[in-house]
N, C-alpha and C positions, 0 to 999 in steps of 0.2 A: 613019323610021330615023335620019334626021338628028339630029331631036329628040332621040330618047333615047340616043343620044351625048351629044349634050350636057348634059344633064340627068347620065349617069353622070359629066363630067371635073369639071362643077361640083361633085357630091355627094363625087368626091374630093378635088379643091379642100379644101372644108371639113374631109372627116374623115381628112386625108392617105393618102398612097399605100397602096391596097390588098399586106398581105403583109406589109408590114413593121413586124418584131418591135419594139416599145417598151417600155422598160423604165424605172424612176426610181426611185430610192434616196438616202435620206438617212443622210449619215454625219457623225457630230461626233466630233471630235477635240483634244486637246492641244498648244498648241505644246510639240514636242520630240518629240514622236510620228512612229511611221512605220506609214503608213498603205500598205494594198495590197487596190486593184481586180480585183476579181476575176472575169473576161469568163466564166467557165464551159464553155469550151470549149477543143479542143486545137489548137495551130496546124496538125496536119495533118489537120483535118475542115476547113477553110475556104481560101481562097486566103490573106489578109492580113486583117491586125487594123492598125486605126488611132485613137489617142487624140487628144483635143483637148484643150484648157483654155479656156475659154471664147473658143472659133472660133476658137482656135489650135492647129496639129496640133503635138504635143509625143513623139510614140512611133507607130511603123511596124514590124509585121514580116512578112514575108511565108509561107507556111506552106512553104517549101521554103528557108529561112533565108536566101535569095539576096541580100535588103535586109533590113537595123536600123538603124533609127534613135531616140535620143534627143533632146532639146530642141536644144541648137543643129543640130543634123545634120541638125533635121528643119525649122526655121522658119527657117533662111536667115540662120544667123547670129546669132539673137537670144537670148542664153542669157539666161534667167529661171529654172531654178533649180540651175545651178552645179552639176551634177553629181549629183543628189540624185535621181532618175531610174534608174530599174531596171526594166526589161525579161523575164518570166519568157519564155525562148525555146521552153518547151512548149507553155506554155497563151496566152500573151500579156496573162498579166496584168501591173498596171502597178503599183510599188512608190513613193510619195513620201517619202524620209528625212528625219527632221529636221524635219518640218511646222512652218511660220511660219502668224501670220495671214495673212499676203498672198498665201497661196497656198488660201485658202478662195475658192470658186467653183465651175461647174457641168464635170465629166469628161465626155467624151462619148465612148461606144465606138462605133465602126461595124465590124462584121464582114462583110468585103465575102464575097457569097455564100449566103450565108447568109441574108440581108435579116432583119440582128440589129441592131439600136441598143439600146446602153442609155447613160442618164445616174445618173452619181452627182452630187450634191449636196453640197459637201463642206465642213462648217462647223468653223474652228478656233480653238478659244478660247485669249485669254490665259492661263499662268500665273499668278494671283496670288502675292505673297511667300510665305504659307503652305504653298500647295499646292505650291509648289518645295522647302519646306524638308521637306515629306510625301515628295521625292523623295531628298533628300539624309539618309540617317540616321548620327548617329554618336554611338555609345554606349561604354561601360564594358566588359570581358570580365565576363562572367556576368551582367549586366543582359540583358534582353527587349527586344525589338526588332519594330514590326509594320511590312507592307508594305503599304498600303490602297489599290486600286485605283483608287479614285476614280470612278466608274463605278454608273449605276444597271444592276444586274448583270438580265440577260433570259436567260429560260428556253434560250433557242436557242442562248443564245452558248458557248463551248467555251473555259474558260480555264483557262493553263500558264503555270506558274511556271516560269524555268529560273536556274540559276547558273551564271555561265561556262559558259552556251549548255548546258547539263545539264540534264533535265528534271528536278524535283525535287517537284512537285504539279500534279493535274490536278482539274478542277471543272466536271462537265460535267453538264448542268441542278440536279437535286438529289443530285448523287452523289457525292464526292471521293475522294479517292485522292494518299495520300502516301509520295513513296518514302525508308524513313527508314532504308538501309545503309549501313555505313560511316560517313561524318561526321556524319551528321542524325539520327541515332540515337534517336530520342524524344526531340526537341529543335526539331520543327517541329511545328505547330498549323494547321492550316485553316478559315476561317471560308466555307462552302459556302452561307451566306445572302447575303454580301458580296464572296467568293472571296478575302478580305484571307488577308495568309499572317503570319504569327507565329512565331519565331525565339527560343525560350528558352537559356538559360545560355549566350550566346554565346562564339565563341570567336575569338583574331588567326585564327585559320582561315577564319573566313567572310566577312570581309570581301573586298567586291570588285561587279560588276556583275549586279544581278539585271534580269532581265525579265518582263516581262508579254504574251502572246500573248493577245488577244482577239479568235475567229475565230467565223462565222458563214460560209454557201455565198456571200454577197454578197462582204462585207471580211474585210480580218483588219486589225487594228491593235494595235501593239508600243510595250509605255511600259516605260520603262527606269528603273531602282534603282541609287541608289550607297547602301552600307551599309560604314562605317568603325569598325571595334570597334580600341578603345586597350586597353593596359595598364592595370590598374587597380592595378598594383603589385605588389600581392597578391591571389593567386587564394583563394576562400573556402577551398578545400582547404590552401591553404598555411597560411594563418591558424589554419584547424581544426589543421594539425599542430605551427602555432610554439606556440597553447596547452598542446597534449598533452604538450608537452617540457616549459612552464615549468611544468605540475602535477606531473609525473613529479618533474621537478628539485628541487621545495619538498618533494615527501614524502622523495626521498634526503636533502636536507638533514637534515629534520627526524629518520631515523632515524638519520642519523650523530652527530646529539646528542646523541639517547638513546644511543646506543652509549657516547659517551663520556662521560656523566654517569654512569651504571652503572660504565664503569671506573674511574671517580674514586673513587666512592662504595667498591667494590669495595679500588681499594688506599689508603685512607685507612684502611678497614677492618683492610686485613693491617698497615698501619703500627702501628695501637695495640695488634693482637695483639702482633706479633713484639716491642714496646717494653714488654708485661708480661712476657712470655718471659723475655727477660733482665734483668729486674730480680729476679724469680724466681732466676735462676739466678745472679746474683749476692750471695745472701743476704739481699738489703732486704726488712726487713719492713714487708709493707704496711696493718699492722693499725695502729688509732690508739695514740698512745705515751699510754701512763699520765703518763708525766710532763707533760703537757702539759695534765691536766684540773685547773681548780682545786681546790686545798684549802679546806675550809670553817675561817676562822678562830678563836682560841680564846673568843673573846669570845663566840661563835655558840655552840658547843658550850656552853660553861657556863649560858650561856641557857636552851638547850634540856633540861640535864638539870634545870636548875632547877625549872621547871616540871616 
C-alpha cells in the first residue's frame, strides 16, 4: 500500500497536480495596442481571480467584489504599468492599455475554485516608422482613405470598426457588414479578405479616432486610427459649379454681342433710309446730271462722219 502511494505522488510529481485545468495561448500584439485577457468565466461562479506577470501578481478580485486590486495595490508597491491596468468586475478579465515591448511576457490566471489556470503568452512588437504612419492618415476632402489592419486576418476572429466608439463595420469570418446611414452613405468599402476598411470622398466630417476591435473567446485586442482630412480649398462640387457659371457667363456675353451688333447693323440701316427720305423730300435729284457726262469733241465728230 505504501508503495503505490508513492509511486501515485511521484507520477504526480511529473505530470502535475491531478484536476487542474491548464491552459496556454499565444497572443501578438502592437505596441500602442490594448490588449484584454479573457478568463471565460463570471466572477460569481468562482470565489477570486488572480493575474500574475511573470510570477508577479498584478490584478485580484474576489467573486463578491469584497477585494480589487490592480498592479501597485497588488505587489506591494511596485507600479510597473502606471495605471494601464483594468479589471473587468464581472468576468475578471484583465485589460493592458497602451501595450509597450516591455510588457511582453507570460499572464497567468489562477481561478481559485475552480482548479482553472491559464497562461497567456504575450508577444509585443515594435512599431516600425511605416506602420505608424499606416496608423496616422491625413488626407485632402474628397481624396480615399484606407484603414489596414495589419493583421494576418483568422477565420475565428470577429472584427469592428468603430468611429468615435460607433460601430460602423463588422467582419466576421467570410461575412461583412456595413452600416452606411447618415454620414457613411455609400462612402465606406470593406475588404472582408483583409477586414481593411476604405473611406471614399471624404469629408472635415470624418476625421477623428477610428478603432479596431479584434475579438476571439480567448483575447480581444484594440488598435486605434487617427484619420485627418483638410481643406482642399475647393470641393470638386464647388469647382463643378465655379465652371458652370464661367460657361453660363461667356454664352450671355457672347449673346449680348449679337444682340448689339444686330442693333447696330439694324440702325445704321434706318440712318441711310431716313437720309434718302429726306433728300427725296427735299427736291434733290438723285439721277446722274447730264451735264456732267462728257462731250465728244469737234475734231472727233468730223472724223467720224468722214469716214
Amino acid at each position: 500500500m505504501l508503495r503505490f502511494i508513492l509511486i501515485s505522488v511521484l507520477y504526480l510529481l511529473a505530470n502535475g497536480v491531478s484536476g487542474v485545468d491548464t491552459d496556454e495561448e499565444s497572443v501578438s500584439v502592437m505596441e500602442g495596442d490594448s490588449v484584454t485577457l479573457h478568463t471565460g468565466v463570471k466572477t460569481n461562479q468562482q470565489a477570486y481571480v488572480k493575474w500574475y506577470f511573470n510570477d508577479t501578481r498584478i490584478a485580484q478580485i474576489t467573486g463578491d467584489l469584497s477585494f480589487i486590486c490592480t498592479d501597485v495595490q497588488c505587489n506591494e508597491g511596485t507600479e510597473r504599468f502606471r495605471d494601464r491596468l483594468k479589471l473587468d468586475h464581472q468576468t475578471g478579465s484583465l485589460t493592458i492599455m497602451n501595450i509597450t515591448n516591455t510588457d511582453s511576457g507570460d499572464y497567468h490566471l489562477r481561478i481559485i475554485r475552480r482548479s482553472s489556470e491559464k497562461t497567456f503568452n504575450v508577444t509585443v512588437y515594435d512599431v516600425p516608422a511605416e506602420r505608424d504612419d499606416m496608423k496616422r492618415k491625413s488626407v485632402k476632402e474628397g481624396e480615399s482613405v484606407t484603414l489596414d489592419p495589419v493583421v494576418v486576418k483568422n477565420p475565428n476572429y470577429l472584427m469592428r470598426w468603430y468611429f468615435n466608439n460607433i460601430c460602423i463595420a463588422v467582419v466576421n469570418g467570410d461575412q461583412s457588414k456595413i452600416y452606411t446611414d447618415g454620414q457613411w452613405y455609400e462612402r465606406l468599402k470593406l475588404d472582408h479578405q483583409t477586414g481593411s476598411l476604405t473611406i471614399m470622398n471624404t469629408r472635415i466630417t470624418d476625421s477623428g479616432d477610428y478603432k479596431l476591435q479584434i475579438s476571439s473567446s480567448r483575447f480581444s485586442i484594440t488598435r486605434s486610427f487617427s484619420v485627418n482630412v483638410t481643406d482642399s480649398g475647393l470641393s470638386s462640387a464647388a469647382v463643378a459649379g465655379i465652371c458652370a457659371a464661367i460657361a453660363a457667363a461667356a454664352v450671355g456675353v457672347l449673346l449680348l454681342m449679337a444682340v448689339f451688333l444686330f442693333l447696330l447693323y439694324r440702325l445704321v440701316r434706318w440712318k441711310d433710309t431716313r437720309t434718302q427720305h429726306n433728300d427725296q423730300a427735299n427736291g434733290v435729284d438723285l439721277s446722274p446730271d447730264q451735264s456732267d457726262i462728257p462731250l465728244v469733241d469737234d475734231a472727233n465728230e468730223r472724223s467720224i462722219n468722214h469716214h
